[in-house]
LUMMARMI-604684 format. One record per residue: residue in one letter; chain; x negated, y negated, z negated of N, C-alpha, C, O in turn. Coordinates in steps of 0.2 Angstrom, whole numbers. Layout:
LUMMARMI-604684
+-----+-------+-------+-------+-------+-------+-------+-------+-------+-------+-------+-------+-------+-------+
: res : chain :   n_X :   n_Y :   n_Z :  ca_X :  ca_Y :  ca_Z :   c_X :   c_Y :   c_Z :   o_X :   o_Y :   o_Z :
+-----+-------+-------+-------+-------+-------+-------+-------+-------+-------+-------+-------+-------+-------+
:   A :     A :     X :     Y :     Z :     X :     Y :     Z :     X :     Y :     Z :     X :     Y :     Z :
...
+-----+-------+-------+-------+-------+-------+-------+-------+-------+-------+-------+-------+-------+-------+
This chain:
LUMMARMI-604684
+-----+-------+-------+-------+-------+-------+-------+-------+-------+-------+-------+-------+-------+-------+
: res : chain :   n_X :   n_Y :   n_Z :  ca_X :  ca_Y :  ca_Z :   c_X :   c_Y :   c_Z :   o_X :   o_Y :   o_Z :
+-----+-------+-------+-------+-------+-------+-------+-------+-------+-------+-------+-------+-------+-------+
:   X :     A :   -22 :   188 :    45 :   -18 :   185 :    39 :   -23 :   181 :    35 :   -20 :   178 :    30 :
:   X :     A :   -30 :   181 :    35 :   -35 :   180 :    29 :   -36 :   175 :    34 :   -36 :   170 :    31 :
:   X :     A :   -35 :   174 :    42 :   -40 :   165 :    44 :   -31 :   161 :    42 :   -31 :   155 :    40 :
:   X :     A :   -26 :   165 :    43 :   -20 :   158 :    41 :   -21 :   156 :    33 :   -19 :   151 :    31 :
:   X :     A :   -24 :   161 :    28 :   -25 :   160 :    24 :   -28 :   154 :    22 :   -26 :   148 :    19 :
:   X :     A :   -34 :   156 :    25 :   -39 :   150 :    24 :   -38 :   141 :    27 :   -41 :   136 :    26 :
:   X :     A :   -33 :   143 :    31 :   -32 :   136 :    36 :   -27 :   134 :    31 :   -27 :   128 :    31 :
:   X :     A :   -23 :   138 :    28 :   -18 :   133 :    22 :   -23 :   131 :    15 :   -21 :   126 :    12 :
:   X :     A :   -29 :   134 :    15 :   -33 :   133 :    10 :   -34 :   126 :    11 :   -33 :   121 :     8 :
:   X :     A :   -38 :   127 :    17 :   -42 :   121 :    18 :   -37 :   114 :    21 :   -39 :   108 :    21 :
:   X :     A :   -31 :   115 :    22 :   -28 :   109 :    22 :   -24 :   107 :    15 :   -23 :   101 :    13 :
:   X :     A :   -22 :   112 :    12 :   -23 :   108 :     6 :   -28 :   106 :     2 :   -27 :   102 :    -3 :
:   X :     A :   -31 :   107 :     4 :   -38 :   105 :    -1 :   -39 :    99 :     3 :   -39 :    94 :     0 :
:   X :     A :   -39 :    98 :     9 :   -42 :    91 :    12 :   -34 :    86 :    11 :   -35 :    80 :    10 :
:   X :     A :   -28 :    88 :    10 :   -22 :    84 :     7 :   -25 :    82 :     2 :   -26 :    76 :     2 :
:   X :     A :   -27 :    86 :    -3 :   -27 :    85 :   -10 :   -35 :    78 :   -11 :   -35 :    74 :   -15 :
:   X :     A :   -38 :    80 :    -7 :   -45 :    77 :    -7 :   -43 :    69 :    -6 :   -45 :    65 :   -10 :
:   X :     A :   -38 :    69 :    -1 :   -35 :    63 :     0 :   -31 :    59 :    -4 :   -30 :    53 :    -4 :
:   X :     A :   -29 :    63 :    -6 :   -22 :    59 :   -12 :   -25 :    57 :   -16 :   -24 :    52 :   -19 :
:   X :     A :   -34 :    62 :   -20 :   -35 :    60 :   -27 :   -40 :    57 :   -28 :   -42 :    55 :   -33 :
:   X :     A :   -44 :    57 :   -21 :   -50 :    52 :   -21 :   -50 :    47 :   -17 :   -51 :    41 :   -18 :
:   X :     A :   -49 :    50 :   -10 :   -48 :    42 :    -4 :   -43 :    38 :    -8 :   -44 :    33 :    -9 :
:   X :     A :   -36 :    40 :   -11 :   -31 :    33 :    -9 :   -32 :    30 :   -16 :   -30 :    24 :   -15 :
:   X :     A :   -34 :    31 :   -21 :   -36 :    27 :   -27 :   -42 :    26 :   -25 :   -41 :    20 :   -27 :
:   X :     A :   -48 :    25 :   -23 :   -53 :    24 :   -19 :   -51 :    16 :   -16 :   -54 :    11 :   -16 :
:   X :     A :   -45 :    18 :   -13 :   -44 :    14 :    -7 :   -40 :     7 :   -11 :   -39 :     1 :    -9 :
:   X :     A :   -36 :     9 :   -16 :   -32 :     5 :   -17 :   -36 :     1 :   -24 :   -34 :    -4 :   -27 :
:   X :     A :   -44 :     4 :   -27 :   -46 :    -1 :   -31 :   -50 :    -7 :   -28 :   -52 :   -12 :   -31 :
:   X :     A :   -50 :    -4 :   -19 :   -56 :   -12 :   -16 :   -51 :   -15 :   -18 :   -45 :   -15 :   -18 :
:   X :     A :   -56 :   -22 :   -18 :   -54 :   -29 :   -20 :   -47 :   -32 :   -18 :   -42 :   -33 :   -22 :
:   X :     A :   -47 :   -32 :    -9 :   -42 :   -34 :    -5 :   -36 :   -30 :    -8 :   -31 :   -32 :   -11 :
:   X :     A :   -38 :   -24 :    -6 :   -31 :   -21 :    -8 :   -29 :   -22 :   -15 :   -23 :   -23 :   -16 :
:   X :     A :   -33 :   -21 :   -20 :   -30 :   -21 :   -27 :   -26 :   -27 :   -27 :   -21 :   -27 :   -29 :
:   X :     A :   -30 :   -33 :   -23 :   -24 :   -41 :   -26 :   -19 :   -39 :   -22 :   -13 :   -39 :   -23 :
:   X :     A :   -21 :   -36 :   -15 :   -14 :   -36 :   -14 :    -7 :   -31 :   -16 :    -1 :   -31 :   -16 :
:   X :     A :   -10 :   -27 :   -18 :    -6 :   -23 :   -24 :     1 :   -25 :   -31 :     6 :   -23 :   -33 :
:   X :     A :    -8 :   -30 :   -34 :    -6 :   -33 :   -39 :     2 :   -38 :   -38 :     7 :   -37 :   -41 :
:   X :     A :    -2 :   -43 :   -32 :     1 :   -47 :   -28 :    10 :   -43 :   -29 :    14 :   -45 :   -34 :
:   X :     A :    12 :   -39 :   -26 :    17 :   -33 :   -24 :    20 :   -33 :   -32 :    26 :   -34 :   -34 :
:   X :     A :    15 :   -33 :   -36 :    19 :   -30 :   -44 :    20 :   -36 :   -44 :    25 :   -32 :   -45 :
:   X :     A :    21 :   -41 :   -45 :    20 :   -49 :   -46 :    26 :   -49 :   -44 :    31 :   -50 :   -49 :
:   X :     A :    28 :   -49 :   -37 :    34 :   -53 :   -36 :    39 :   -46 :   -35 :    45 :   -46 :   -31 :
:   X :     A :    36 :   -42 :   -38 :    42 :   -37 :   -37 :    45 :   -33 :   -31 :    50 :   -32 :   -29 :
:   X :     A :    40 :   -33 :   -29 :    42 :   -31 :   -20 :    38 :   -21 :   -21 :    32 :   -19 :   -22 :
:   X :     A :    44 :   -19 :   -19 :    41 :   -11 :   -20 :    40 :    -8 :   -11 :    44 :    -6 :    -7 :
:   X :     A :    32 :   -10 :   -12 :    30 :    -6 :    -7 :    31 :     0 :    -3 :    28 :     2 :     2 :
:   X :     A :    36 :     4 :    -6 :    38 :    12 :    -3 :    44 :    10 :    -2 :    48 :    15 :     0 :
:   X :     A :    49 :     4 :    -2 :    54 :     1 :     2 :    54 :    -1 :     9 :    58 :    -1 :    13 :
:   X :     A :    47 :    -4 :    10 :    44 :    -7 :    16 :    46 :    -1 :    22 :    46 :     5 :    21 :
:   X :     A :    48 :    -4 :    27 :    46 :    -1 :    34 :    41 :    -3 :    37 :    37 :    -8 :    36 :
:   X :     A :    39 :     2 :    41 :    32 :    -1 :    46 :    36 :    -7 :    50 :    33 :   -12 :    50 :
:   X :     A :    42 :    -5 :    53 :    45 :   -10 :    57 :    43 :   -17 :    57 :    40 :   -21 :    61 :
:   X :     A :    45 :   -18 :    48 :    45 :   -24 :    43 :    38 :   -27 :    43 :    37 :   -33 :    45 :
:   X :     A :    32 :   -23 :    42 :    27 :   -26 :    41 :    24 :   -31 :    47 :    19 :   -34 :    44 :
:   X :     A :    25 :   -34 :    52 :    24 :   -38 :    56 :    26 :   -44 :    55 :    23 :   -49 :    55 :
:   X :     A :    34 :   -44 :    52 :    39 :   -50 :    51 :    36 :   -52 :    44 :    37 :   -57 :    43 :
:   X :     A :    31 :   -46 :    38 :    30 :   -50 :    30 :    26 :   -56 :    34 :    30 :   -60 :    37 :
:   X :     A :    22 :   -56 :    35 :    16 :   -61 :    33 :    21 :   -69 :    36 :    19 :   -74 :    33 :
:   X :     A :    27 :   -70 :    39 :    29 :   -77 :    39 :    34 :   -77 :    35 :    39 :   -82 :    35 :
:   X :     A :    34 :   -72 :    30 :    42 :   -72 :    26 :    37 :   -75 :    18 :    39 :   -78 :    14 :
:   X :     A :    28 :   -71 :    18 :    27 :   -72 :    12 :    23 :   -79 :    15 :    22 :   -83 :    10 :
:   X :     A :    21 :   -81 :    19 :    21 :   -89 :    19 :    26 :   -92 :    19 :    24 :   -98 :    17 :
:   X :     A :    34 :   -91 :    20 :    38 :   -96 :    19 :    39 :   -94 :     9 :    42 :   -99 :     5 :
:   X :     A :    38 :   -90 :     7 :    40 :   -89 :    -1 :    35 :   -93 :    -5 :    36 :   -96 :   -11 :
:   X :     A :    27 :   -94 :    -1 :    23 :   -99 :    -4 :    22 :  -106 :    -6 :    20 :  -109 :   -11 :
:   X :     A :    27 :  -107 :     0 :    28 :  -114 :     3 :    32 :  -116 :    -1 :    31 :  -121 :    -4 :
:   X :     A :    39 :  -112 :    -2 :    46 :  -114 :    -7 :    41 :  -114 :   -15 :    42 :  -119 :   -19 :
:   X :     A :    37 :  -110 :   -16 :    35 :  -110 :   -24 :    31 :  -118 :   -24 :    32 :  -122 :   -28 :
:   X :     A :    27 :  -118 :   -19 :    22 :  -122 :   -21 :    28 :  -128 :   -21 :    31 :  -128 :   -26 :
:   X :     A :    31 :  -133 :   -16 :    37 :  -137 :   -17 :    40 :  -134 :   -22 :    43 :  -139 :   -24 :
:   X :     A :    42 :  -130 :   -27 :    47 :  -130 :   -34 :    42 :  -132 :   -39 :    43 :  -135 :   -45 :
:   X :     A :    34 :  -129 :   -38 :    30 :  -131 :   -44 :    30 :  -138 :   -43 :    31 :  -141 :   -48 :
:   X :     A :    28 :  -141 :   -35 :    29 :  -150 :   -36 :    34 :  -153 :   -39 :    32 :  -159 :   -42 :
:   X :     A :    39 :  -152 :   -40 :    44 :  -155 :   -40 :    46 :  -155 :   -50 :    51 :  -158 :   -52 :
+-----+-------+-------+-------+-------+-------+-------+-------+-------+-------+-------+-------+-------+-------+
């Protein structure tokens, strides 16, 4: 009973480790923060995403580039 103890110990604490230090760690690098920022900008809520999706963003957010930048020319 005391080693299952300890194994929920330690995966919580290694959850927890992860949640409070790796993923704000991870989400203040450079890259990731603009692209975060990026997300709050155009209103795009990131925990709506599928992984499926994430292959098809990168030619939907170059066609969204391309329509802005032709509306700022114009």
């Amino acid at each position: 009973m005391a080693a299952r103890l300890l194994k929920l110990t330690a995966a919580l604490a290694l959850l927890t480790l992860i949640w409070l230090v790796a993923l704000p760690w991870a989400a203040n690098r450079p890259r990731m923060a603009a692209h975060l920022d990026w997300l709050e900008k155009e209103k795009i809520d990131p925990s709506a995403m599928y992984y499926t999706e994430l292959e098809m963003m990168q030619p939907i957010f170059k066609k969204m580039a391309m329509e802005r930048r032709r509306s700022e020319h114009r």
